[in-house]
C-alpha positions as CSV (number, residue, x, y, z in Angstrom):
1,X,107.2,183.1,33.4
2,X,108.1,180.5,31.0
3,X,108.2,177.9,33.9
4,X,104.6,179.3,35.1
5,X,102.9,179.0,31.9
6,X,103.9,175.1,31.7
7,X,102.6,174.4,34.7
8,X,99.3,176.2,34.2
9,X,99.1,174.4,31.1
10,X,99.8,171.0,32.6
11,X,97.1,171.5,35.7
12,X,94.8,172.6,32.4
13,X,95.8,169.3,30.6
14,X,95.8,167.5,34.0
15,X,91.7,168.8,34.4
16,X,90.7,167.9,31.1
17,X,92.4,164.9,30.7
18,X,89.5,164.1,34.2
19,X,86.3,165.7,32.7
20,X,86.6,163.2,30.1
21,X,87.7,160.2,32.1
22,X,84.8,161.3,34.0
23,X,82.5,162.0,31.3
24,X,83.9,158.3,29.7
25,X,82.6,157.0,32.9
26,X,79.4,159.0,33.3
27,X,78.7,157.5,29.6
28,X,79.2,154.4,30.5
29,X,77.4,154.2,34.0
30,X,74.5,156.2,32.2
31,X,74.4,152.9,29.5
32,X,74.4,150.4,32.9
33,X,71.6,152.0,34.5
34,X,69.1,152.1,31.2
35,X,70.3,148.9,30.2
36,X,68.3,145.7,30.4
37,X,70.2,143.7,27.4
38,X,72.7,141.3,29.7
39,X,74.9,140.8,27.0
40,X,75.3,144.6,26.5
41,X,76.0,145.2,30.6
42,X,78.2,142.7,30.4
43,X,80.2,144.3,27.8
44,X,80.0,147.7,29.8
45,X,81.3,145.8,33.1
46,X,84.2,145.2,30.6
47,X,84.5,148.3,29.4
48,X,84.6,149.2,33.4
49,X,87.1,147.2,34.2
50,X,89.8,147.7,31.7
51,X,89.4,151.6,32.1
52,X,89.5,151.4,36.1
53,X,92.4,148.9,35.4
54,X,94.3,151.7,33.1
55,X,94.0,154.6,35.8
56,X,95.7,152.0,38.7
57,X,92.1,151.2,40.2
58,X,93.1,147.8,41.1
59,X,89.9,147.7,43.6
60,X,87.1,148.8,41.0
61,X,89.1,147.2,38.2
62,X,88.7,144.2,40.5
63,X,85.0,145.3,41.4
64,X,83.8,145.2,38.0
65,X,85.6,142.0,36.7
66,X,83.4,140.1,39.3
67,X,80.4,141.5,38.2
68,X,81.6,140.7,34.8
69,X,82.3,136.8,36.0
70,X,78.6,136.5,37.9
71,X,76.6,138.0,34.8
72,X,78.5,135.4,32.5
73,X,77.5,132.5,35.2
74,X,74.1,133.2,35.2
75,X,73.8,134.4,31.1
76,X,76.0,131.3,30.1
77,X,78.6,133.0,28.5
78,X,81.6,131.1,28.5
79,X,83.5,133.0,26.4
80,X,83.8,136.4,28.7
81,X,83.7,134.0,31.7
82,X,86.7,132.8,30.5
83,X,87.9,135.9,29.7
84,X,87.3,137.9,33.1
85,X,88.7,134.8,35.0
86,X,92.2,134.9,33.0
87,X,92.0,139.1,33.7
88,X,91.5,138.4,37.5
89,X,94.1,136.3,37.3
90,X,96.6,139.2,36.0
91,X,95.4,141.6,38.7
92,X,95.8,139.3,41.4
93,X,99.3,137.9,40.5
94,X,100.1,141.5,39.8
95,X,99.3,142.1,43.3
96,X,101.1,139.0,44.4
97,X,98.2,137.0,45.7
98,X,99.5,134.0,43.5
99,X,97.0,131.3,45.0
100,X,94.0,133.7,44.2
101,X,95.4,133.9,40.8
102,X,95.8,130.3,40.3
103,X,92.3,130.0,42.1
104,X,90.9,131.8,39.2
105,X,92.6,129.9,35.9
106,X,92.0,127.0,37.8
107,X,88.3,127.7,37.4
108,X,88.6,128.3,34.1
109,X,90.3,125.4,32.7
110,X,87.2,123.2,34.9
111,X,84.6,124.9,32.2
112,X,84.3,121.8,29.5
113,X,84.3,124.8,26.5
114,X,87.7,125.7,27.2
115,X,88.7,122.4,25.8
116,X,87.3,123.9,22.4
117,X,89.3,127.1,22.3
118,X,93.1,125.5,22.3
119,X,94.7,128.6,21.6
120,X,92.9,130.4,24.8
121,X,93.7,127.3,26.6
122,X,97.8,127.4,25.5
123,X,97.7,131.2,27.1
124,X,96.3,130.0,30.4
125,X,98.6,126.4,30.8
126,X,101.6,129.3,30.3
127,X,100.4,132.1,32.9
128,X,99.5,128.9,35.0
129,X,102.9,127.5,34.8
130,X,104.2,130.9,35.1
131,X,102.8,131.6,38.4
132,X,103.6,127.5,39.8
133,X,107.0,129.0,39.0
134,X,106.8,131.9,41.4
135,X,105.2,129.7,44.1
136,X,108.7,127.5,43.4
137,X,106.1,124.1,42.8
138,X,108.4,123.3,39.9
139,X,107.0,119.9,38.7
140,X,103.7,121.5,38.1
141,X,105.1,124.4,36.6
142,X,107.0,122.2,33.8
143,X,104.0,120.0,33.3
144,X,101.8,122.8,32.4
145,X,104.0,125.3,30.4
146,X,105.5,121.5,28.4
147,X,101.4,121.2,27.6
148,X,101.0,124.8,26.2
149,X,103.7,124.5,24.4
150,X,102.7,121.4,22.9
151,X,99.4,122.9,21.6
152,X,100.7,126.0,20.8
153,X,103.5,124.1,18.2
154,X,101.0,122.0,17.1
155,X,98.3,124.8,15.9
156,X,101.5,127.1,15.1
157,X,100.6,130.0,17.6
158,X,103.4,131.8,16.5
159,X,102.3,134.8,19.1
160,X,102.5,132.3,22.1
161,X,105.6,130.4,21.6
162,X,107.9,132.5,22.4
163,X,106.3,133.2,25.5
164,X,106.0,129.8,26.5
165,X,110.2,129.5,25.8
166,X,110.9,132.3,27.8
167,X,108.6,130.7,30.7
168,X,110.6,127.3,30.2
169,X,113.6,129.1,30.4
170,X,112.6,130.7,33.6
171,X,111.5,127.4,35.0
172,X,114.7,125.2,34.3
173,X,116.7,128.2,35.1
174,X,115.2,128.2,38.6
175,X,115.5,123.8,38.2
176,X,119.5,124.7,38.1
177,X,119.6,123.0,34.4
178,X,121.3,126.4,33.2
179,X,121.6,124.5,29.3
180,X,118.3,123.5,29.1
181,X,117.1,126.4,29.8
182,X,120.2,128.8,27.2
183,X,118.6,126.0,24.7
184,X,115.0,127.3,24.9
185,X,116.1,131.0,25.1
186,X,117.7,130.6,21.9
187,X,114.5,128.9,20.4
188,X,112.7,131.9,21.8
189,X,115.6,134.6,20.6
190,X,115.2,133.2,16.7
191,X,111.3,133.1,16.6
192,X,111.3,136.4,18.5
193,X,113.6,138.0,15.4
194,X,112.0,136.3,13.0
195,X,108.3,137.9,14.2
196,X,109.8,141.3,15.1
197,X,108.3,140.8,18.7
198,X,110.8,143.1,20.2
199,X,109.4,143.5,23.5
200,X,109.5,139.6,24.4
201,X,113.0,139.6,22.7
202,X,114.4,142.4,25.0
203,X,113.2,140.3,27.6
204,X,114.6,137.1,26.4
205,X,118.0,138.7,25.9
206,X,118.1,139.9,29.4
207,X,117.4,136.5,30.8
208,X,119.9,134.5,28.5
209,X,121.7,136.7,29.8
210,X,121.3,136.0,33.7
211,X,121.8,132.4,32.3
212,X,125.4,133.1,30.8
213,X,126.1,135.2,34.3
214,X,125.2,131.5,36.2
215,X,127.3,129.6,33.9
216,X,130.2,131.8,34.8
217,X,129.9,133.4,31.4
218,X,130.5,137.1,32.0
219,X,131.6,138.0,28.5
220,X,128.5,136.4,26.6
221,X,126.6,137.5,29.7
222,X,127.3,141.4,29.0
223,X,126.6,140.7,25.5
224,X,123.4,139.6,25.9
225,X,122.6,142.2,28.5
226,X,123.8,145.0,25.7
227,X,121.4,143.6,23.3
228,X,118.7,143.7,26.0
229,X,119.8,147.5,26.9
230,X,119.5,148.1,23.0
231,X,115.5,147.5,22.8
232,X,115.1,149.3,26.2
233,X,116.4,152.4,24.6
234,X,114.2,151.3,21.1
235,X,111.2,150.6,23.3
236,X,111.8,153.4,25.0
237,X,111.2,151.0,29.0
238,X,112.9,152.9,31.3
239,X,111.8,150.3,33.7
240,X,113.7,147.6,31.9
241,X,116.6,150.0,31.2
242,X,116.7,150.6,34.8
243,X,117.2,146.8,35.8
244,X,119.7,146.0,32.9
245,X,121.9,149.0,33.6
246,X,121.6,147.5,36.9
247,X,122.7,144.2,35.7
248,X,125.2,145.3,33.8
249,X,126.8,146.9,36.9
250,X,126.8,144.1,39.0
251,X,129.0,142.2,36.2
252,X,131.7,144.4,36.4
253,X,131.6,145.0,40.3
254,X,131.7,140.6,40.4
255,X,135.2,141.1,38.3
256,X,136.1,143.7,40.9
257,X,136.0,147.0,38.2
258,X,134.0,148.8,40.9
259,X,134.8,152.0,39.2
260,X,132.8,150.7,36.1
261,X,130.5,149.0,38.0
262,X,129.5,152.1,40.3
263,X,129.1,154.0,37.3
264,X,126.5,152.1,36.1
265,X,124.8,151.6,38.9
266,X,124.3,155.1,39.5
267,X,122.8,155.6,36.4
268,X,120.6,152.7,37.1
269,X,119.4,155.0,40.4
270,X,119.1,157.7,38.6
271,X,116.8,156.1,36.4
272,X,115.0,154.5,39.5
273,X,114.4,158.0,41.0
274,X,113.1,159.5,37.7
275,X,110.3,156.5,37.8
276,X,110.1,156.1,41.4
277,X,110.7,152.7,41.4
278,X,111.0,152.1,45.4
279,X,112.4,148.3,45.0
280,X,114.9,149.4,42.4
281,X,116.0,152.5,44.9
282,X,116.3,150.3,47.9
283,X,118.4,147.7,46.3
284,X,120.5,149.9,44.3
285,X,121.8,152.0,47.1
286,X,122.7,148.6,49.2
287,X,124.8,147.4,45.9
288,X,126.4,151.2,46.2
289,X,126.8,151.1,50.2
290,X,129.0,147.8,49.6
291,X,130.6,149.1,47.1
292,X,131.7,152.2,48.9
293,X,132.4,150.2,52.1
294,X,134.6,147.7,49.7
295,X,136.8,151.0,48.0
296,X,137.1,152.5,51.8
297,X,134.6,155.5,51.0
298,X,133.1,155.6,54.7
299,X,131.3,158.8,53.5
300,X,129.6,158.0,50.2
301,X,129.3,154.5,52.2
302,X,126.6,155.7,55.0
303,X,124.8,158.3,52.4
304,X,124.0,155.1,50.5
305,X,123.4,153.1,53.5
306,X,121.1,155.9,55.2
307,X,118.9,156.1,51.4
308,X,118.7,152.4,51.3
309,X,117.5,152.2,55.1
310,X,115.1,154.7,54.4
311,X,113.8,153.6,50.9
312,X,113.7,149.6,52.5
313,X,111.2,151.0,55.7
314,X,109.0,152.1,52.9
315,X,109.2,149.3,50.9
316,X,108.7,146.7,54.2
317,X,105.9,149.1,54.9
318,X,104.5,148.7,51.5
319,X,105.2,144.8,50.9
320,X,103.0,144.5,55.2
321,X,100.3,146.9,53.8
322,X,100.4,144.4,50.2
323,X,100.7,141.3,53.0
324,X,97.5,142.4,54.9
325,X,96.3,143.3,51.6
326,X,96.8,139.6,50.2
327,X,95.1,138.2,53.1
328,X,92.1,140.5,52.5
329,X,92.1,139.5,48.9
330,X,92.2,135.3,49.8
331,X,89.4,136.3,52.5
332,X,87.2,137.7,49.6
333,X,88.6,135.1,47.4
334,X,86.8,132.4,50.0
335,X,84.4,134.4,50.6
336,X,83.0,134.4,47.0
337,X,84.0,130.5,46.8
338,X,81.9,129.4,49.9
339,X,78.7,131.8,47.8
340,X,79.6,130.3,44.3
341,X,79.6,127.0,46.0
342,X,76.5,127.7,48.0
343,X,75.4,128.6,44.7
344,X,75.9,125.8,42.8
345,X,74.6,123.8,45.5
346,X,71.2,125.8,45.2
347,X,71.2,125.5,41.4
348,X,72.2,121.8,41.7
349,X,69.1,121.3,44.1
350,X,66.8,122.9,41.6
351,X,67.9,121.2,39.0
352,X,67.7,117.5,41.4
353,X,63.8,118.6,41.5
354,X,63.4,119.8,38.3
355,X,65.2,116.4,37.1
356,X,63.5,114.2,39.6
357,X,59.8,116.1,38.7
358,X,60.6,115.1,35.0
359,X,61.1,112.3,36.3
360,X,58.2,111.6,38.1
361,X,55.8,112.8,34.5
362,X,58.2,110.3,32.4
363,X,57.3,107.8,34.6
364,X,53.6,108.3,34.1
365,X,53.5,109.1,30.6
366,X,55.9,105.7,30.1
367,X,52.6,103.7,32.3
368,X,50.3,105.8,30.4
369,X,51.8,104.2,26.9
370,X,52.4,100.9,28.4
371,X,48.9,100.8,29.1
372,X,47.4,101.8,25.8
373,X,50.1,99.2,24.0
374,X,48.4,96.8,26.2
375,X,44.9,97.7,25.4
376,X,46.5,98.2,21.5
377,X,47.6,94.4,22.3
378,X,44.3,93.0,23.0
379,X,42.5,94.7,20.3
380,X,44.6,93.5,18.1
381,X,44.9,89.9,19.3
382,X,40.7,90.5,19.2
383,X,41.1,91.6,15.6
384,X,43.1,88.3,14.9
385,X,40.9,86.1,16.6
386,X,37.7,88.0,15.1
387,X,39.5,87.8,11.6
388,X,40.1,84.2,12.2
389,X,36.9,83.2,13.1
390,X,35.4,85.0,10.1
391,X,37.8,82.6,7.6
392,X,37.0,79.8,9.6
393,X,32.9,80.2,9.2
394,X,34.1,81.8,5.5
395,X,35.3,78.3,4.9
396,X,33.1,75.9,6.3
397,X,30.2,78.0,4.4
398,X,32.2,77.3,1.3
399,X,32.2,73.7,2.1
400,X,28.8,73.5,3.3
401,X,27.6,75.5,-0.7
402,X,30.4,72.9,-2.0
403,X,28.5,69.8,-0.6
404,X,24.8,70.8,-1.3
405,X,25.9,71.8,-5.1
406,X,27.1,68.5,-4.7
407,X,23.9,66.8,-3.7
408,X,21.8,69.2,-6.0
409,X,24.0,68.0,-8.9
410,X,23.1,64.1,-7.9
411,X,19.4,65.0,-7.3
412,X,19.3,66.4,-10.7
413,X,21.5,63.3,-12.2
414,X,19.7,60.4,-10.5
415,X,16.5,62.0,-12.1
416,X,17.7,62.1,-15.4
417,X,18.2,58.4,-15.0
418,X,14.9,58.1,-13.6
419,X,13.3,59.6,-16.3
420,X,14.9,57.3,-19.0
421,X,13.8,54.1,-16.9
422,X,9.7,55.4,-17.0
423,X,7.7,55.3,-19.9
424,X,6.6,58.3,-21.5
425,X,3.2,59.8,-20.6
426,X,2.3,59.4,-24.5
427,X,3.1,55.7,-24.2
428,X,0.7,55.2,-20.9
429,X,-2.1,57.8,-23.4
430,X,-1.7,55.1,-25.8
431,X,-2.0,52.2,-24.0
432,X,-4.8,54.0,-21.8
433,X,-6.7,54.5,-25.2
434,X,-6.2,51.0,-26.5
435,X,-7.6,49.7,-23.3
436,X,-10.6,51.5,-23.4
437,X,-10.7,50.3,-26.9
438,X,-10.7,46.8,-25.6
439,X,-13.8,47.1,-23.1
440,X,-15.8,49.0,-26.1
């Protein structure tokens, strides 16, 4: 009865836990449709994404972080361009399609504003490197992950770094320079401890610890590996607890203590079972066949064998669907490249015209002012020539007032002398009078 009530309850959780996933959905789709603020529908083709992306909807997760992309193309904004590039890049290296997912950061690191951002461009140079690891092009791996580094010690993105060590570690690790790469695990241990990043530092632990295995280093290997196992069980990962346990087995079966070593590793199945993690299943029961085979146990031997056969059909079947898959996704992938470059082709054209009209009314607004700073010119060398003329005619007209004052003031001199040569008119009265005084 007891058993019956749980499950009732569970499908009763199961169905509301739905209605509001639906109703979350509904909410949002509801917002899309009445929408007509870009910013705002971009933020919703966000919102899409990450919740699609949280249920295991790779395709609408997917779906929605291209809309997301092509709205911040055509809006202009970088930021969640950026953004939803770096996110496609996760779900397509999630999925394996590395190239697609280098495609993507790729892009992003071409926009001239990521320059700006150096924290945002130290994340992608890590995934970057990170995924040139995994496609084993080692030389560009180093280059990028060394550059992220680099920025990230400079600006003290204490968050990144020991990301970025781990990556390194991974890199020289796969390189064969086993020191180099316990040396930046170390860096990446104390930082980790020092920030309380636990989850990075579990991680860290286990792969100083493959290191130490490499080096021939079982002891510090295991000890690494129990420190790793530790945080599991903090974190609560089964998933990681599941591959260390795993690890830790094949330690002690390499120094021959199969007992020990098939001890673990059937706990590390049983973990694998409880998750359903196929790959872990598949490989684990292979470790155990060989195992089995090595002690003599033909029986325990061919069960193992028969669950590994089994489990590996489904994984090949899983990894050719994921193959056909990949090749579906790099199709798109080209797909949308050929339309963003036909695109940008289009926009280029328009703005060729545009440029080319602009330049076309620059051109005749530059003849339109050269020919009013000619006519400007003339004027003006009119003006001067008027102006000149006017002093000129100003001076000779002073000269010309200069030379008759001139004359005027001789005139008026040479009949002053004049006058005191000549007799008076009294003297010629008189001499008039005394004439006529004669005749009388």
């Amino acid at each position: 009865m007891n058993r019956l009530s749980s499950i009732i309850f569970s499908f009763l959780f199961c169905c509301s836990y739905l209605t509001k996933s639906d109703n979350y959905v509904d909410s949002l789709l509801v917002q899309l449709k009445n929408s007509k603020d870009s910013a705002q529908i971009n933020n919703i083709y966000n919102q899409l994404c990450d919740f699609y992306l949280n249920q295991g909807d790779l395709k609408l997760g997917i779906h929605y972080a291209k809309k997301e992309i092509a709205l911040s193309y055509n809006i202009h904004d970088t930021i969640n361009l950026i953004k939803a590039k770096i996110k496609l890049s996760h779900l397509y290296g999630d999925q394996g399609a590395n190239d697609i997912a280098i495609g993507y950061l790729n892009e992003a690191l071409s926009l001239p504003q990521i320059k700006k951002d150096e924290e945002q461009l130290s994340n992608i140079y890590s995934i970057l490197g990170s995924l040139y690891t995994k496609t084993h092009e080692l030389e560009k791996a180093e280059n990028l992950l060394l550059q992220g580094l680099s920025i990230a010690l400079k600006n003290n993105y204490k968050a990144s770094i020991p990301g970025l060590y781990n990556n390194l570690g991974i890199l020289y690790r796969n390189k064969g320079d086993f020191d180099k790469a316990g040396e930046l695990y170390l860096k990446g241990i104390a930082l980790c401890e020092e920030m309380n990043n636990l989850r990075v530092l579990m991680q860290t632990y286990n792969n100083m610890a493959v290191v130490q295995k490499l080096k021939g280093r079982l002891d510090r290997s295991l000890f690494y590996y129990n420190l790793s196992l530790e945080l599991a069980e903090k974190l609560n990962d089964r998933f990681h607890k599941e591959l260390v346990i795993d690890n830790i087995g094949a330690n002690y079966i390499q120094i021959k203590n199969f007992k020990k070593g098939i001890e673990l590793k059937r706990q590390a199945l049983k973990i694998a079972e409880e998750i359903d993690d196929l790959y872990g299943k598949t490989y684990i029961n292979r470790d155990l066949a060989l195992c089995y085979d090595s002690l003599r146990n033909a029986d325990l031997a061919l069960y193992h064998y028969r669950q590994y056969m089994q489990n590996k059909f489904r994984l090949d079947s899983i990894n050719n669907r994921n193959e056909e898959q990949k090749l579906q996704l790099n199709f798109e992938f080209q797909q949308e490249k050929l339309a963003l470059a036909k695109e940008k082709e289009k926009e280029k054209a328009i703005a060729d015209e545009k440029q080319k009209k602009q330049r076309y009314i620059i051109y005749a607004i530059s003849i339109g002012l050269l020919f009013v700073a000619i006519l400007l010119l003339l004027n003006y060398k009119r003006y001067l020539t008027t102006k000149k003329q006017k002093m000129l005619i100003s001076d000779q007209k002073k000269i010309v007032e200069q030379k008759q004052n001139e004359v005027e003031e001789s005139l008026r001199y040479a009949r002053k002398i004049q006058q005191s040569l000549m007799p008076s008119e009294i003297f010629f009265e008189k001499k008039i009078e005394k004439l006529k005084a004669k005749d009388l």
